[in-house]
N, C-alpha and C positions, 0 to 999 in steps of 0.2 A: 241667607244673610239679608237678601235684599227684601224679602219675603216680610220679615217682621218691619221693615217700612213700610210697606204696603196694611201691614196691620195698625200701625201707627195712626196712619192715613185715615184709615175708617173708624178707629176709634176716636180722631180728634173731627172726624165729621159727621158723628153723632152728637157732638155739641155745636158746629159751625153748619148749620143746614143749610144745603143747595151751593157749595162753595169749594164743591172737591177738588175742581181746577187751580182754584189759589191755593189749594192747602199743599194737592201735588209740589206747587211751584215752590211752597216756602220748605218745604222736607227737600226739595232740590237745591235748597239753597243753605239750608243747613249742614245737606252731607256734600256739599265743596266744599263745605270749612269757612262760608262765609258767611256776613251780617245783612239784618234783611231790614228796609224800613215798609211799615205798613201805612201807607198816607191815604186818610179818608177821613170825613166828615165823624165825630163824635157819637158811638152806641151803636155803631154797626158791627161791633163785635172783635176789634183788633186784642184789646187786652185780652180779653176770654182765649182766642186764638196763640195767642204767646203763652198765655200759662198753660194749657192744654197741650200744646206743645213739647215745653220741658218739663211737662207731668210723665205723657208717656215715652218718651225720651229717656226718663229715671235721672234727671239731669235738676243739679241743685240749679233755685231758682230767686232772684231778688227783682222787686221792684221800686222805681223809681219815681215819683209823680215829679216830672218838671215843670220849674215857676220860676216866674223870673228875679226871684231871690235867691234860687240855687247856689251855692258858690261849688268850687272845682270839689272843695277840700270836702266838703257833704258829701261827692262821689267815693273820691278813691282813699280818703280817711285823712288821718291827722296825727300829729304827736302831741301827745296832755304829757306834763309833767307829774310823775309821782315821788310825791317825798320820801317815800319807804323807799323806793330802788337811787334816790338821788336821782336821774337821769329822765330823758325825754322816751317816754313808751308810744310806738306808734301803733295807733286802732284801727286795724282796716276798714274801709268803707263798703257799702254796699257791692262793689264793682267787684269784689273777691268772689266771686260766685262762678255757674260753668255757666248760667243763663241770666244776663242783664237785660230788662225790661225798663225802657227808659221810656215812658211813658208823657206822649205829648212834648217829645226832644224840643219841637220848636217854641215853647211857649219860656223858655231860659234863656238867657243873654248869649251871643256869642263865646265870651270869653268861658263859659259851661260846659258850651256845645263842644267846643276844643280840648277841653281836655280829657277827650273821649277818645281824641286822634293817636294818642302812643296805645293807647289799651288796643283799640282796635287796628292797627297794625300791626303792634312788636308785640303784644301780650302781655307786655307787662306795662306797672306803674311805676313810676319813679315819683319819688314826696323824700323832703330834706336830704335831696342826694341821694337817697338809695335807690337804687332800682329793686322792684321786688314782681316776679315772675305771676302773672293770674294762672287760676288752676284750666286743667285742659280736659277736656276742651272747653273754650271761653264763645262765646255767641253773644252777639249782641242784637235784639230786636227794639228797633224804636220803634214810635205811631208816631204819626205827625198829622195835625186839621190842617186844613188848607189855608196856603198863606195872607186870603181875604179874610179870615176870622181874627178879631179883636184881639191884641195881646201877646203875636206873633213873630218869632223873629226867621224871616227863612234863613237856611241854612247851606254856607258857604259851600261852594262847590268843591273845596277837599276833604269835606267831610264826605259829601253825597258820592264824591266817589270811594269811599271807604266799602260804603252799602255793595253787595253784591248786586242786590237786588231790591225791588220796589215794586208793592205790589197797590193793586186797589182793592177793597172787596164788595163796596157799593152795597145797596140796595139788593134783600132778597126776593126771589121771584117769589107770586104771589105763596100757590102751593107750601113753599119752605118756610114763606112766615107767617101764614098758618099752622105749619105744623111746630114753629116755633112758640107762639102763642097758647097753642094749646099744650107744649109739652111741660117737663118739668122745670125746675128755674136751675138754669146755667150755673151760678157758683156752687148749688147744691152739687149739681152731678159731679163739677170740677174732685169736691172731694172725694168723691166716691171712685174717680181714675185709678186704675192701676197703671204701673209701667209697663209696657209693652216692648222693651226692648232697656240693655244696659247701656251706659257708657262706654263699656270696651267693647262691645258688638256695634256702635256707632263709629269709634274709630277706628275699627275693624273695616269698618263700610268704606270708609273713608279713603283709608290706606288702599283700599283694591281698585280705585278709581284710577289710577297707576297705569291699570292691566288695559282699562279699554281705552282701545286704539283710534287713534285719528289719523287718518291717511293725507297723504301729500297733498291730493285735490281739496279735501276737508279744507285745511289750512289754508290753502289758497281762496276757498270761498270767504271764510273769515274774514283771511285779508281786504278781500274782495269788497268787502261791508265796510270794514274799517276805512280802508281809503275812500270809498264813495261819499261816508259821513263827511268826509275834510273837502272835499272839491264839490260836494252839490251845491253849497251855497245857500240851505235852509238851516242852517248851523251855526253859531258863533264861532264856535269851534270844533271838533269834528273829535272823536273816540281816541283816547290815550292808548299807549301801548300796556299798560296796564286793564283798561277794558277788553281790549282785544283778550287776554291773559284769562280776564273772569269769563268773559264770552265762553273762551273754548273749554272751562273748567265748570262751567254749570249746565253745558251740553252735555258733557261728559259722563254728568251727575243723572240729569235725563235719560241717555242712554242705559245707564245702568236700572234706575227705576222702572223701563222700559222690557228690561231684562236678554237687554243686546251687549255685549263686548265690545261694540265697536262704534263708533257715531256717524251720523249720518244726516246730510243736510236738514231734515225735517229736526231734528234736537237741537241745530241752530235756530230756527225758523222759533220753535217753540215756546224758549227763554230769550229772544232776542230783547223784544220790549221791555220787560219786567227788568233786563240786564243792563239798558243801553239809556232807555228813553229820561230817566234821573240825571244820565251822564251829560246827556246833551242840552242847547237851551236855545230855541228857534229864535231866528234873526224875522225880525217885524218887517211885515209888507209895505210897501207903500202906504196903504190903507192905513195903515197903525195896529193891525190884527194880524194874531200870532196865532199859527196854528199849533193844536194840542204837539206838543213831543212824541206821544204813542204813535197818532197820527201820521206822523213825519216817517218814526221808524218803523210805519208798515209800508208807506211810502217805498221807504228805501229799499226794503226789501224786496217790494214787485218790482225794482228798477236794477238789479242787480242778479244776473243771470246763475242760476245754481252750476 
């Protein structure tokens, strides 16, 4: 089962060269069942990376370009009146999909950004009072440029905890963007993907994450993390119990990618950053400089005894 992730993986790092580390982490963060933001500088490859993803996935796919004219109703659709039926017909919007690509989330107004918060919790949409369920499985991948670039609105912190996860993908080493360079052009290949795996063999995956085990000490390390974020005091505020919750849910996901049953410190260690570092937002030094949040939560780590 876990086997055709693994195939997933090398097929979508055939098109993402030199980046199999972030590609692991976001296939770990899609088989918890969770939403992933990709936050980097502009053409280093996030879109490419999101469609490639719910290519071989087999997982339908919509994108979204956000601008800060977006309005809610552009996402999750609207009711036009037709006079043949009398009555108000509602059009779903883009957001009925198994894979949302909301592409450059922060460059939309808050009130945009928001109402992305029901979808990605409850799964469903609600528009003129109806609630209507998205299809499953629902994922949502944003990019986001960083909040110095022009046009930008950052993005409130219950949204950012909706993300599972957050990754960066920076800059490729030299090697891979040569061979980038020289290879063939990325949306060509894109079509050329097959799927590599179905939608019910992913919640198939999904489901069996259940099985592997987290023992008492486990738990207690977690904990371990989580309270240390709230009392160190490089923190505004310190890991909700809901972080805690994804923490131990995308270790889990590691674990099994890993091809172990059971978790074990080093699958905290692994997704901690990508899991946490979003969550949190460094309290300024004297100086007026803040140190990076990854930073922080590698910090925390080497100060928290396994």
């Amino acid at each position: 089962m876990y086997t055709k992730l693994h195939a997933v993986a090398r097929q979508v790092g055939s098109l993402i060269v030199g980046k199999d580390e972030q590609i692991r982490q976001a296939l770990t963060c899609l088989l918890a069942g969770g939403h992933l933001l990709l936050e980097d500088m502009p053409g280093v490859g996030k879109t490419t990376l999101s469609h490639a993803l719910a290519i071989s996935l087999g997982l339908r796919f919509n994108r979204v370009q956000f601008t800060s004219d977006l309005l809610p109703a552009d996402v999750a659709g609207i009711s036009i009146y037709e006079r043949e039926k009398n009555a108000f017909v509602f059009h779903p919007g883009p957001i009925f999909t198994q894979v949302l690509l909301a592409d450059e989330i922060n460059r939309a107004t808050p009130k945009t950004q928001s109402g992305l918060l029901e979808a990605m919790e409850e799964r469903q949409v609600t528009a003129d009072g109806v609630t209507r369920p998205l299809p499953e499985p629902f994922f949502v991948i944003a990019t986001q440029n960083p909040t110095h670039q022009i046009g930008t609105f950052p993005l409130p912190e219950s949204q950012l905890d909706r993300f599972l996860m957050c990754l960066t993908l920076g800059y490729p080493d030299p090697a891979a963007e040569r061979a980038l360079l020289a290879g063939e052009d990325r949306r060509a290949m894109l079509k050329t993907l097959p799927a590599a795996m179905t939608p019910v063999e992913l919640a198939t995956a999904q489901r069996a994450l259940r099985q592997i085990h987290t023992s008492g000490a486990l738990i207690d390390y977690v904990h371990a993390l989580v309270l240390a974020s709230r009392q160190n005091g490089s923190f505004a505020e310190g890991l909700s119990p809901r972080a805690a919750l994804a923490l131990v849910q995308a270790a889990r996901a590691w674990a099994a990618l890993e091809g172990r049953d059971h978790v074990i410190p080093e699958d905290v260690q692994a997704v901690l950053v990508p899991v946490c570092a979003h969550r949190l937002r460094p309290v300024k030094s004297s100086q007026g400089a803040a140190l990076a949040s990854r930073e922080l939560v590698l910090q925390l780590q080497k100060a928290v005894p396994v």
